[in-house]
C-alpha positions in Angstrom: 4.7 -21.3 2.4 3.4 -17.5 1.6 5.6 -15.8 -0.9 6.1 -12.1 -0.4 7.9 -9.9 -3.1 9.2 -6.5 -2.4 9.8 -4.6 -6.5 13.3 -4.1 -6.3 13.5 -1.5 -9.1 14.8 1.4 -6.7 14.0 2.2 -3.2 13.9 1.0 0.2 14.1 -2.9 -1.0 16.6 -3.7 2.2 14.7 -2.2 5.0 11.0 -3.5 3.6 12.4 -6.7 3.8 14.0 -6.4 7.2 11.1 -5.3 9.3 9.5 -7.9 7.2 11.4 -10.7 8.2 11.3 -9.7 11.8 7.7 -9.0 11.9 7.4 -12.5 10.4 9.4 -13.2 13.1 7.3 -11.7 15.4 4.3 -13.9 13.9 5.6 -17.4 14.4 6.7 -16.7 17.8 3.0 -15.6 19.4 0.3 -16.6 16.4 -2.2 -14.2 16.5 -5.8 -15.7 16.8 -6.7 -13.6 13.3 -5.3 -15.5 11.3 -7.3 -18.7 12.0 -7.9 -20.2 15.9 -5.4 -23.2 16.1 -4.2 -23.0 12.7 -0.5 -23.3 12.5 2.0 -20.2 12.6 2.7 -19.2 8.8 5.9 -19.8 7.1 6.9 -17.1 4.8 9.9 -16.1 2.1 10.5 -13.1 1.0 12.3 -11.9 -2.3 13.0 -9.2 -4.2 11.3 -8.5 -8.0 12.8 -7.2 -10.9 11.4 -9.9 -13.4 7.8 -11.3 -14.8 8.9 -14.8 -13.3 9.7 -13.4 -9.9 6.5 -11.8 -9.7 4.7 -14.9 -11.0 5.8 -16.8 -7.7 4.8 -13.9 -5.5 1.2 -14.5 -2.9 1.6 -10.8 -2.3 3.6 -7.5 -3.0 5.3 -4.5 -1.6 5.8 -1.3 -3.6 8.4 0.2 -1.2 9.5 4.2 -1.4 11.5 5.7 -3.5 10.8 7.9 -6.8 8.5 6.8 -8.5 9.0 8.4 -11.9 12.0 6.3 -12.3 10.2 3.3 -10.7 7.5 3.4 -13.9 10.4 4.2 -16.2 12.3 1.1 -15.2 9.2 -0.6 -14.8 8.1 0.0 -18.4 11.7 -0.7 -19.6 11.5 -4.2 -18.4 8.2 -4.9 -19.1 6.6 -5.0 -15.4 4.3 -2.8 -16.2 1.4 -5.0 -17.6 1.6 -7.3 -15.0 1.7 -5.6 -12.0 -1.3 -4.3 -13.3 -2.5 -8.2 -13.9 -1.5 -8.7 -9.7 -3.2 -5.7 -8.3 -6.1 -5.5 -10.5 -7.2 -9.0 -12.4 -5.3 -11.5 -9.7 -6.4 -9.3 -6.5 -3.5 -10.5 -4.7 -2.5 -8.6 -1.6 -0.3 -5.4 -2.4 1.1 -2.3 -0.1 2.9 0.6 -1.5 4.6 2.9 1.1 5.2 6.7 -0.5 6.3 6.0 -4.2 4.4 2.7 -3.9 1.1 4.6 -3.2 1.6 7.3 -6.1 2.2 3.7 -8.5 -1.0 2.1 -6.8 -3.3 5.1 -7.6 -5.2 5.4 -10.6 -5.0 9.6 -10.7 -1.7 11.8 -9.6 -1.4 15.4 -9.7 2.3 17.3 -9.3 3.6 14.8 -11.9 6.1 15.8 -14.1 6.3 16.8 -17.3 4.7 14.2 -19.5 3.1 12.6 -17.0 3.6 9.1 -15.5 2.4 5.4 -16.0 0.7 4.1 -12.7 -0.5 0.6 -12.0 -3.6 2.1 -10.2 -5.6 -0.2 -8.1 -6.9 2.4 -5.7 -9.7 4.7 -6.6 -7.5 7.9 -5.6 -5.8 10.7 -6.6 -2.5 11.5 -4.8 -1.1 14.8 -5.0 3.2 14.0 -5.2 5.4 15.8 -3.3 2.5 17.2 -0.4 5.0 18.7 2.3 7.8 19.7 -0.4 11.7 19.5 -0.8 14.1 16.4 1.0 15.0 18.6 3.6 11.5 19.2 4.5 11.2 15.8 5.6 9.9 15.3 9.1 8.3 12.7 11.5 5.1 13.0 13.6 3.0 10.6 15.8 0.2 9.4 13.8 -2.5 7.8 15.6 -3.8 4.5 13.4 -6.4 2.6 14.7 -6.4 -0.5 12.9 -2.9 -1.1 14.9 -5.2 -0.9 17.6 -5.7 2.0 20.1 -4.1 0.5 23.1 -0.9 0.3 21.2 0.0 4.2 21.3 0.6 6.5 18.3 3.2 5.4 15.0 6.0 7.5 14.4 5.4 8.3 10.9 8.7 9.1 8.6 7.8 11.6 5.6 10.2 11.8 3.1 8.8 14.4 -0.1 5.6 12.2 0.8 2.3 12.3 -1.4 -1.0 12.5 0.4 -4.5 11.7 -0.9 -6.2 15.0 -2.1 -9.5 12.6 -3.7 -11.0 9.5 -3.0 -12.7 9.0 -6.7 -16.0 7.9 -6.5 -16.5 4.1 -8.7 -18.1 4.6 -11.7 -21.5 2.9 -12.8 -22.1 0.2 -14.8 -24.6 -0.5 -17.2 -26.4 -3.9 -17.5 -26.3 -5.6 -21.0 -30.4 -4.9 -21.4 -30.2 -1.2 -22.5 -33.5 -0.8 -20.5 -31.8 -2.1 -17.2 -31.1 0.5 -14.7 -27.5 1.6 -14.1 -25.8 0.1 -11.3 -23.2 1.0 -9.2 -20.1 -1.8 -9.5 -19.0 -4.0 -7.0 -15.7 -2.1 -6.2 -15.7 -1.9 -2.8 -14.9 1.7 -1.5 -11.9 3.1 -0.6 -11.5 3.3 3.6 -9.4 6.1 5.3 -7.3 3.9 7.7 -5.4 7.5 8.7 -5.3 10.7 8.7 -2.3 13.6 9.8 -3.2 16.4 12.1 -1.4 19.1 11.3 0.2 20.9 14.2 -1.5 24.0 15.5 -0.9 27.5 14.2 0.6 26.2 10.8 -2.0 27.6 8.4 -3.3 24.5 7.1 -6.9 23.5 8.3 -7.5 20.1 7.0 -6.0 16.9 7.6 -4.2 15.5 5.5 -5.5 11.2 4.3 -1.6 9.2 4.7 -2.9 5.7 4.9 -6.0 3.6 2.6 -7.2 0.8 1.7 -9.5 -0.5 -1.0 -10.0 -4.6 -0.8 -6.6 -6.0 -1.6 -4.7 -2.7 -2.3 -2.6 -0.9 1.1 -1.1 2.3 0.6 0.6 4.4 3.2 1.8 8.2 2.6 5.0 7.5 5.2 7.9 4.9 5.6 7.6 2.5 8.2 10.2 0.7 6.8 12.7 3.6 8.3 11.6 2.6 11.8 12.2 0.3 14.0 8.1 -0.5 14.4 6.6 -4.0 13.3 3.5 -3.3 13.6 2.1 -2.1 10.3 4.6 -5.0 9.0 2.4 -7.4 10.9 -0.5 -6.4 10.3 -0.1 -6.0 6.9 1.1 -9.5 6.7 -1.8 -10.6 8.5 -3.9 -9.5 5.4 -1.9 -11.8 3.5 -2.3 -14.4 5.5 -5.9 -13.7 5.7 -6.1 -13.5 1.6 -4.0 -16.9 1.5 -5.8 -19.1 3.2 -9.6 -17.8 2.7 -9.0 -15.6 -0.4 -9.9 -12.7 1.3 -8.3 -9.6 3.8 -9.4 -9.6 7.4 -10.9 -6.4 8.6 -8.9 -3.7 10.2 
């Protein structure tokens, strides 16, 4: 049995957990030879956090969207803080944050308001809040991903006041304990671009814009699949986990 926790401090809680269940679903119904030729089709429960001892039972976590100045607020209030920080970065246990989940996973965000913000971090990145503006400037466009595969046609990507990655932060060095040894870089592994959004032609923007990373166990994505009807992500996602339960590591995309 694979726990999976969706933080259930504000957000889209009920829909994560519905295209969850159903790309669990999904899973048991046709096993996918990824996650281990002839191994038995994985049995999962999902819950909701909003506690330390909640989290404690979790295999893996989803930060879902929201805001997520009042997700660290509430977060801090109850002390969650500290050890989501423990999960992501100490435990390495499988995490995806969709819009406010990705601006919590970073370790730098710009647009923040005043005072600033407590992140968990996890992903070398800064995110720039709020990229595409106001509520009613939300929109949806076809996002082609390929780790969904490219036979599988483009995602229908939901953006709701979404952030986008404006900096992949490069890891810093390490220095061995003999002052005379050379510095090293760390064994962080890098940060990879698993999507990008072309803007639309003729709207004054050149560059793309980076909506979906990932660095080892940490999955953030700019949009909301949750408001779709789509499994895919869902699946693959819980492929990783999967993946990270039974070998202690995340399959490639």
């Amino acid at each position: 049995m694979i726990t999976v926790g969706v933080l259930a401090l504000q957000g889209g809680v009920v829909e994560h957990l519905s295209l969850l269940q159903k790309a669990a679903a999904s899973l048991s119904s046709s096993p996918d030879t990824t996650i281990g030729a002839g191994a038995k089709a994985p049995q999962f429960d999902f819950i909701q956090v909003r506690t330390n001892d909640q989290l404690a039972q979790c295999d893996a976590l989803v930060i879902p969207g929201g805001e997520s100045t009042t997700m660290s607020i509430v977060a801090q209030r109850l002390g969650l803080l500290d050890p989501l920080r423990e999960f992501v970065k100490v435990q390495n246990k499988p995490v995806w944050g969709t819009c406010a989940g990705l601006v919590m996973l970073a370790e730098e965000a710009s647009a923040v308001k005043k005072g600033g913000q407590e992140l968990i971090g996890g992903l070398d990145v800064k995110v720039l809040r709020n990229r595409y503006g106001t509520q009613i400037q939300s929109f949806v466009a076809d996002l082609t991903l390929p780790f969904l595969g490219e036979a599988e046609g483009p995602f229908r990507g939901v953006f709701i006041r979404a952030p986008v990655v404006e900096d992949i932060i490069k890891p810093a060095k390490k220095i061995g304990s003999d002052a005379t040894e050379t510095t090293t870089a760390t064994t962080t592994a890098p940060v990879e671009v698993l999507g990008v959004y072309h803007k639309p032609t003729g709207s004054g923007q050149e560059d793309d814009d980076i909506v979906a990373v990932r660095q080892r166990n940490v999955f953030g994505t700019s949009f909301h699949p949750e408001l779709t009807e789509d499994i895919r992500i869902h699946m693959w996602w819980l492929k990783q986990v999967v993946a990270a339960a039974r070998h202690g590591d995340v399959v490639n995309a």
